[in-house]
N, C-alpha and C positions, 0 to 999 in steps of 0.2 A: 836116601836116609828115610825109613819111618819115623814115622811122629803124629800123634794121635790128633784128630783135627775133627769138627764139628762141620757139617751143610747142612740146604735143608732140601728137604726132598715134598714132592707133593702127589699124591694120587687123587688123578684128575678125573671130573668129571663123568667121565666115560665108564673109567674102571670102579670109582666109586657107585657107577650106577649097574654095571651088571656084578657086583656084590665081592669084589676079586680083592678089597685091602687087607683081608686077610692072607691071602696066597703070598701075595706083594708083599707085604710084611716078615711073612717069612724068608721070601730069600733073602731079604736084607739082613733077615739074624743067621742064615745060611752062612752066608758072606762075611760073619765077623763086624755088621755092622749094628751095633747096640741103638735101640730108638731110647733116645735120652727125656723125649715130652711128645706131646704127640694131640691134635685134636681135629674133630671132625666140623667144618664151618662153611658156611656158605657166602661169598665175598657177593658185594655189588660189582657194578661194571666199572663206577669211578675206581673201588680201592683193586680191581684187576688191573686197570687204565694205569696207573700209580706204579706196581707192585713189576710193570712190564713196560713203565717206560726207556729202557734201554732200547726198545727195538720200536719207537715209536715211529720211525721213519721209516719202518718196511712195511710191503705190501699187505703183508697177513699181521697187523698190528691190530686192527679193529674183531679181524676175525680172532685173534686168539685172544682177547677181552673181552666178545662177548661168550666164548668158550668156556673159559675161566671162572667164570659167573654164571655161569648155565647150569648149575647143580651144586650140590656137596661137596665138598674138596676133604682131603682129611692132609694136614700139613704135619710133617714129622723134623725131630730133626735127630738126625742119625750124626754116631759119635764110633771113631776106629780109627786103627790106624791109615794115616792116607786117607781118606774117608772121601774126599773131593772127588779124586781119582777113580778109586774103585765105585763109587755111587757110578760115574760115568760111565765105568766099563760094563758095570750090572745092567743099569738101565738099557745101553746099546744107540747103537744109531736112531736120529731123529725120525727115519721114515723105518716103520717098522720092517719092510719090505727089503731094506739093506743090511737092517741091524742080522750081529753074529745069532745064529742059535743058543738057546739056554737065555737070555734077557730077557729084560722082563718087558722090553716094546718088540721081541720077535715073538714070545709069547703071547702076549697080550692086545699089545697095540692093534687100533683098527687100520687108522692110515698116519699119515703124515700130520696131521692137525690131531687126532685122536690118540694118541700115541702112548697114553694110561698115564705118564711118571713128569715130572719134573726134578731139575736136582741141579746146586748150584753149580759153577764151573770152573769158578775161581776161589781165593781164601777171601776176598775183598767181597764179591758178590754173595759168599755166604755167610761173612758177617751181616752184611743190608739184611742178605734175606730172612734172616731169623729173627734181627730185630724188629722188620715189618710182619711178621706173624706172630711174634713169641716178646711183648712190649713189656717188659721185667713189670 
């Protein structure tokens, strides 16, 4: 069943530095996925730390908080049907190097840690995650 659902997606650091959230942006309005708010910010390392404590217990926790905080971020939050899902499928696999052709981490992505996009995974995790960017 469709059903029109909100995440939130992030372009990171990387892509935000070689000037690509304009590209990014458009395939998401390609795809049917409407940016509902949208802003360009620069996190510290604690509110990355915070913002990715789900995965506090893996290897690359430290590295991708200080990643995260390493520049610009511009956090959107895209609105469609499905919108979870299909952010997923847009985006592509995490190592840009598996992900399908036409994504926007086969296109873009450097590697595995550089990977341009963020985008939430679940309906619960894109509720958090909007309301830690987007604080009514």
């Amino acid at each position: 069943m469709n059903k029109i659902e909100q995440t939130l997606s992030i372009i990171k650091p990387d892509a935000v530095e070689r000037n690509l959230t304009e590209n990014i942006k458009n395939m998401f309005e390609k795809n049917n996925l409407v940016i509902k708010d949208q802003k360009k910010i620069h996190i510290t390392k604690d509110e990355a730390a915070d913002f990715y404590k789900v995965h506090q217990s893996k290897p690359f926790y430290n590295d991708l908080c200080n990643y995260l905080s390493s520049g610009p971020i511009v956090v959107m939050i895209l609105e469609g049907e499905n919108a979870i899902s299909e952010n997923r499928k847009l985006m592509g696999a995490t190592d840009p190097k598996k992900a399908d052709k036409n994504t926007i981490r086969k296109t873009y992505g450097i590697s595995i840690d550089k990977n341009s996009v963020h985008g939430s995974d679940s309906i619960e995790n894109a509720e958090k995650e909007i309301k830690f960017f987007f604080k009514d």
